[in-house]
N, C-alpha and C positions, 0 to 999 in steps of 0.2 A: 650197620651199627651206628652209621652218621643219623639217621633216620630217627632212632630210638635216645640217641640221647637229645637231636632238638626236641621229641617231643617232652622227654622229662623234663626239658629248662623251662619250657613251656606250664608245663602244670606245677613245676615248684613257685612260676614267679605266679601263677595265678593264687597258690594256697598261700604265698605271704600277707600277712594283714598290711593292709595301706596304712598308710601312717594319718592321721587327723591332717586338714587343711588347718593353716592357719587364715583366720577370718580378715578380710581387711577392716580398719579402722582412717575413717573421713576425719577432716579437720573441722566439719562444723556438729559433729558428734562429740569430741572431745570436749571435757570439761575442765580445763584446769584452772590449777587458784589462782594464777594471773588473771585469767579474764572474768573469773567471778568477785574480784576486789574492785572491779572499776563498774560492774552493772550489777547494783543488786537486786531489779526487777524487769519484769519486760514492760517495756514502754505503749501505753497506751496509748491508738493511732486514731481519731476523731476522722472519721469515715462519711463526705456529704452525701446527699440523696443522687448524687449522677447526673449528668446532661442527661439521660433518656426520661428520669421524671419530668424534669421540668420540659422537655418538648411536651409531650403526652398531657403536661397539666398545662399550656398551654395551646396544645393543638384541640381541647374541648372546646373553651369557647372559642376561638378563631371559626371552629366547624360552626358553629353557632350561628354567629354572625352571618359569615355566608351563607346561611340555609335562609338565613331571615334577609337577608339583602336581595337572594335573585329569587322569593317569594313573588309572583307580578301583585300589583295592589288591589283594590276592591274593583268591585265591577270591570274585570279583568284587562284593566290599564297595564302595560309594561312597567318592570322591577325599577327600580334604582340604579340597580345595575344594567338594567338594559338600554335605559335613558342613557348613560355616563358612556357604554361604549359605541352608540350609536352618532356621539361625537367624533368619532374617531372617521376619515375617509376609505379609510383601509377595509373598515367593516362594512362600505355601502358599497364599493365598487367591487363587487363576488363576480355578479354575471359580467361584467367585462374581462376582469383578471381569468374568468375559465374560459372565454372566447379567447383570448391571448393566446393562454397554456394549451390549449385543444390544437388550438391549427398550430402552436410549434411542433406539439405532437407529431401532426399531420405530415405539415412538413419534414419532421426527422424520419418520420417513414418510410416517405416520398422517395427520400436522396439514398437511403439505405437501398431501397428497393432499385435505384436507376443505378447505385452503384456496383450493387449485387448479379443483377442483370447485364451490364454492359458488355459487349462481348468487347476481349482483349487486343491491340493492338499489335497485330502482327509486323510492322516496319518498325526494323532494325538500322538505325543510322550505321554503316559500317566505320569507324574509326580506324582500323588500321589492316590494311589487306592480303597481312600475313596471316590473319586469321583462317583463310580460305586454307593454305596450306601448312594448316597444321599437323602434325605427324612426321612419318619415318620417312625422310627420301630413299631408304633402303629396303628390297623386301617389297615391293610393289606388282601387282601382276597387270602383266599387259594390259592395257586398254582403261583402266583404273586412275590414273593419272591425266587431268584435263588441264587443259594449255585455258588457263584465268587471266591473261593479259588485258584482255578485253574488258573484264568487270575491274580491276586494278585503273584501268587508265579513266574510268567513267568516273570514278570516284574519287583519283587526282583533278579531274576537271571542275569536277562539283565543289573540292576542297578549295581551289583557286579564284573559279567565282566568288565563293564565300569570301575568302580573305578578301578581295579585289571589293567586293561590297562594303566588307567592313572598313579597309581602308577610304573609299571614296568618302563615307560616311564620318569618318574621324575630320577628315580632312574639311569637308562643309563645318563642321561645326567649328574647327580651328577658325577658318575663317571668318564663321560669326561671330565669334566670341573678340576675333581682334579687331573686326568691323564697332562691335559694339564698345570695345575697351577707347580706340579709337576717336568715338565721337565725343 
């Protein structure tokens, strides 16, 4: 029964007639007597020819010009224009500035290719020689665990000398520096 009456609600709301929309209405559609008492015509707008004419009606003869400039002259002497920029240094030195630009080429090559090729430097300065035993003191099977004293103590010696270097080194300089303040 539920069934049979949504469908009649159904086709009663479809046989009702829809009601008209109402249209919407813009505010520069409207006409009313306020704003036709203060403008009683439309205003005429004196409209110039455009930036793009006058390039166009100037880029004629500019093209002009230059056609007629890098013309070469009679008995086939160089243009005017060719005279004017052969003043310049810039335009005589070509075959230098491409010897220049060639071999940095070259050279960028070079250094690409030596640095691409190089093979990788496998020494590791060791900083700090906990690194060696890293991991779980737990959980280890037999034999697995190496006694590292031995590399630990090589590289407290190496670290000592360094320092003992650096120091001796600070030290000459302190003393030339008060040798020299000195005189």
């Amino acid at each position: 029964m539920q069934a049979l009456r949504t469908r009649a609600v159904t086709v009663a709301r479809r046989a009702r007639p829809t009601t008209p929309r109402i249209s919407r209405s813009y505010a520069s559609e409207s006409h009313d007597h306020h704003h036709d008492e203060h403008h009683h015509g439309e205003h005429k707008v004196e409209e110039g020819l455009g930036t793009a004419f006058y390039v166009f009606a100037g880029a004629l003869p500019a093209s002009i010009a230059a056609y007629q400039i890098s013309r070469p002259g009679k008995d086939g002497e160089p243009s005017s224009f060719s005279k004017w920029l052969q003043q310049f240094d810039y335009f005589n030195e070509w075959e230098v500035r491409n010897t220049l630009r060639t071999q940095m080429i070259e050279q960028a090559a070079h250094d690409k290719h030596l640095f691409l090729n190089a093979g990788e430097s496998r020494h590791v300065e060791l900083k700090m020689p906990e690194l060696f035993n890293t991991g779980s003191p737990y959980n280890v099977p037999a034999g697995h665990s190496i006694n590292l004293d031995h590399i630990t103590e090589h590289y407290r010696k190496q670290a000592a000398a360094e320092e003992e270097r650096k120091a001796k080194k600070l030290a000459a300089k302190a003393a030339q520096e008060a040798a020299s303040t000195s005189s």
